[in-house]
N, C-alpha and C positions, 0 to 999 in steps of 0.2 A: 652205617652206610645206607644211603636209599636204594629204592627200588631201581631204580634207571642202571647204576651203578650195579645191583646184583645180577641184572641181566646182561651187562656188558662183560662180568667176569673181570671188573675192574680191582689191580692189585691193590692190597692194603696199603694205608698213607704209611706216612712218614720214613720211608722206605724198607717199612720191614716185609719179613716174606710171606707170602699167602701161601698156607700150609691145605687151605680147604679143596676140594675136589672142585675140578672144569666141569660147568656147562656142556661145553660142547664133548669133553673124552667120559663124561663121567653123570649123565644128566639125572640119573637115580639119586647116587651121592649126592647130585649135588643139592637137590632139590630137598632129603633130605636134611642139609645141613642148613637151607637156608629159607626152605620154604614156608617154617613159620615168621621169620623175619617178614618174609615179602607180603604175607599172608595180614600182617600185621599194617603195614603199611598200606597195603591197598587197603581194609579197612579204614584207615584212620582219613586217605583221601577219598574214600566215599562220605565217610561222616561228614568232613569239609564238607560238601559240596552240598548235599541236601541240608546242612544243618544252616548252610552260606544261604542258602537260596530260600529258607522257611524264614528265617532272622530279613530279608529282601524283600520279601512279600508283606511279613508284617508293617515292616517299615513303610511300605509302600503306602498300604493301608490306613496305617495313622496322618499317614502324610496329605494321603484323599479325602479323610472324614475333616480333617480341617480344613482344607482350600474349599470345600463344598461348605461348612459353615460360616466362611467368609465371603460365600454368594459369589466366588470366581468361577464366570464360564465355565460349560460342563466341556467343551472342544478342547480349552487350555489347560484344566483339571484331566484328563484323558491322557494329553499328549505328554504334558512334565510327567505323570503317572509313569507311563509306559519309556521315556526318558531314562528316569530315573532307577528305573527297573533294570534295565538296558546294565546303566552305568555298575549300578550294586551286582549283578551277575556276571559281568566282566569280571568285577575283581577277583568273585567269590571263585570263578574258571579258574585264574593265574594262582588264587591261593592253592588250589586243586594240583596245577599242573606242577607249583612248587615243591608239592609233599611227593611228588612221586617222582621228584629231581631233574627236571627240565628246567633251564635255565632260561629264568624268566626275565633276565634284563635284556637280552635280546628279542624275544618273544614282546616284550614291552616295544623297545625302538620298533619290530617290524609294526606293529599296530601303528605307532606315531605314522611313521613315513605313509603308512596305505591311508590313515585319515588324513595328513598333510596332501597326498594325492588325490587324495576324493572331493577336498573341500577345494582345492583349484580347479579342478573340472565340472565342479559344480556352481561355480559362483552364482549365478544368479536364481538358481533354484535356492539356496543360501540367502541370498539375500531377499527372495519372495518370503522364505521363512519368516526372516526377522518379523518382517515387514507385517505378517502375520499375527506375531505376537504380541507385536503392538497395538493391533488392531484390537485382538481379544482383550488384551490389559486393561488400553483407555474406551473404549468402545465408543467411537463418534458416532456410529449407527449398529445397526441390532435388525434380527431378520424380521420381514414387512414394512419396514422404514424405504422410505421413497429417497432415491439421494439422486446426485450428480457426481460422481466418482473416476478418476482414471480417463476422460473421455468421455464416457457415456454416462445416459439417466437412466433410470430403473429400480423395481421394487428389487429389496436385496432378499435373496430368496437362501443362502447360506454364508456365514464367514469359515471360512477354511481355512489350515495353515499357511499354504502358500497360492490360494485365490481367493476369491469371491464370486459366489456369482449371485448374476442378476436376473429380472425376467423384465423386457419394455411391454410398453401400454399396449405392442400390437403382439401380446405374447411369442415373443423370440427370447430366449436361452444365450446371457452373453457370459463368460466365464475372463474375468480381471484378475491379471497377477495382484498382488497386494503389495509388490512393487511402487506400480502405477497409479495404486491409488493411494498410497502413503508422499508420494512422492510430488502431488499435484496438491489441490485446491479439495475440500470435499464440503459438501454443499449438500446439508441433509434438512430437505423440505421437511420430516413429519419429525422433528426433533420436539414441536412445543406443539403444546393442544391446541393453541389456535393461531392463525394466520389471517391478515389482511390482502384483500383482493381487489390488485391496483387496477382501475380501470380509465378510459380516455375517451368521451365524446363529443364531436363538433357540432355547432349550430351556427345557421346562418347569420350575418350579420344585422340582419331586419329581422330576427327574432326576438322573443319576449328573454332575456335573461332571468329575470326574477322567475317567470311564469315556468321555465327550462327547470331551474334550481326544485321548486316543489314538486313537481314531474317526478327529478330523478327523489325526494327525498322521500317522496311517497309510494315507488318501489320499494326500496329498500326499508323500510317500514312494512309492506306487506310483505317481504318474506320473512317465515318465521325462524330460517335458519341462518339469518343476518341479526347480527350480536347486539344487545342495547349496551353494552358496557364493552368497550369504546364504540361513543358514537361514530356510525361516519361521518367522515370526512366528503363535504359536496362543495367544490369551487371553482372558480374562475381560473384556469391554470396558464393560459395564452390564448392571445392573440395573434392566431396565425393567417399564413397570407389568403387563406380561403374560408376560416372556420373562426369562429370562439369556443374555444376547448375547455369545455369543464374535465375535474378530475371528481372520481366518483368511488370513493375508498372505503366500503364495508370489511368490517371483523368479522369471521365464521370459526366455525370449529374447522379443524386442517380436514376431516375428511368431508368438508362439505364442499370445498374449494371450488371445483371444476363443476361442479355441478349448478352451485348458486353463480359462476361465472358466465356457463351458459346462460341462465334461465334470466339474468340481469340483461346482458344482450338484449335478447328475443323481446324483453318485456320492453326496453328504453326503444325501440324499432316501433313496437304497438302504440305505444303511450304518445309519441312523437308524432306520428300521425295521426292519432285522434284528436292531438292537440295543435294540430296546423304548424308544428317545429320541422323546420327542414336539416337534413343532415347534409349537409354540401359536400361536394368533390371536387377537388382539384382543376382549377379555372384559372384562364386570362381575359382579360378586358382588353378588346382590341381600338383605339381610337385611328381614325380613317378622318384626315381633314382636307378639307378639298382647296388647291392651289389654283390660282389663274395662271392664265394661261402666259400669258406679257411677262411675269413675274418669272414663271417656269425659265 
């Protein structure tokens, strides 16, 4: 007979008669008659529990020093960690509450139904999770990677379970479900060590082309954080209705981008006027021809 049953003063199976002293008319006898039983049992569901939950920890433990020598994120190592923890102490509880005769398939169903309830009123915190996991899995970016994600740009300043967050160039604090950005486009500028810096400028149509072309090849040539392997790219790209647009396409290392993008600007502005190159702006040519008057 378990514990739950000695306290209930529940009668002996099979329908014979309980000849032993009541609980409640007799609690000396009774406790002698039954108290090393129960004495026994609760014992045995203490063992359970701490012996349930040192056999949980270990396990845990082997299970961390692998994912950690398999170089899996320290967030997603943490999280199934502590998951998994979760999971193995639930059982080792139910085994607990088994030994001490609480009927655990009930106890089981009410758990079902509350997680059945929880996970429909949680949908979309759920599904940021996922969304999460995936993130940490395949990792399209990594913290200090500059991306485009969910909407918005920005250096990515943590991956979280169920966000991300970011910080923009004019340091603001954006916080993306992992939703949104699993669910979109992700566009992650500092994925490869070096990047090409597409640039556009116009010359008048009475300028020196060729003279233009060594202008731009000769900036880019004196800076030294513009790549000799691949060369750039300097050409004639259109013929538009107010300009001849050369394209002017230096390799840099990715964190040189915006900096050598300026500084290429500023320098083709200088060079251009020392070398009598005009940058034109958007114009019409108006012809005006004069009518007689008979004819009028």
């Amino acid at each position: 007979m378990n514990l739950l049953a000695l306290l209930q003063d529940v009668p002996a199976p099979d329908g014979a008669a309980n000849t032993g002293p009541s609980m409640m008319k007799d609690p000396v006898a009774w406790l002698q008659t039954n108290g090393i039983e129960m004495g026994l049992q609760l014992l045995q569901a203490i063992a359970i529990f701490l012996i349930g939950r040192w056999v949980a920890k270990m396990l845990i433990s082997v299970a961390r020093k692998m994912m950690t020598k398999r170089n899996l994120d320290s967030t997603l190592v943490g999280f199934l960690c502590s998951l998994g923890y979760a999971a193995l102490l639930t059982l080792v509880v139910i085994a607990t509450i088994d030994k001490l005769g609480v009927e655990t398939t009930s106890f089981a169903a009410i758990l079902a139904a509350a997680g059945l309830a929880v996970a429909f009123a949680l949908q979309g915190t759920l599904s940021n999770f996922a969304a999460g996991v995936m993130l940490i899995l395949f990792r399209p970016f990594k913290s200090g990677d500059f991306v485009e994600a969910g909407g918005v740009s920005g250096v990515v300043v943590e991956v979280g379970i169920f966000s991300t967050i970011m910080k923009t160039g004019d340091n603001k604090k954006i916080i993306v479900p992992n939703g949104d950005i699993t669910g979109g486009n992700i566009t992650n500028y500092s994925a490869n060590d070096t990047r090409r810096v597409d640039m556009v400028f116009g010359i008048g149509y009475d300028d020196d082309i060729k003279k233009t072309k060594e202008v731009l090849q000769r900036i880019c040539e004196s800076d030294d954080r513009v790549l000799k392997d691949p060369a750039p790219v300097i050409a004639v790209s259109e013929l538009a209705d107010s300009s001849v647009n050369f394209i002017c396409r230096p390799w840099v290392k990715t964190p040189d981008y915006w900096a050598v993008y300026w500084a290429i600007h500023e320098e083709v502005k200088l060079e251009f006027d020392k070398a009598g190159i005009s940058i034109p702006f958007p114009q019409q040519d108006v012809h005006m021809h004069a009518v007689e008057a008979g004819v009028a």
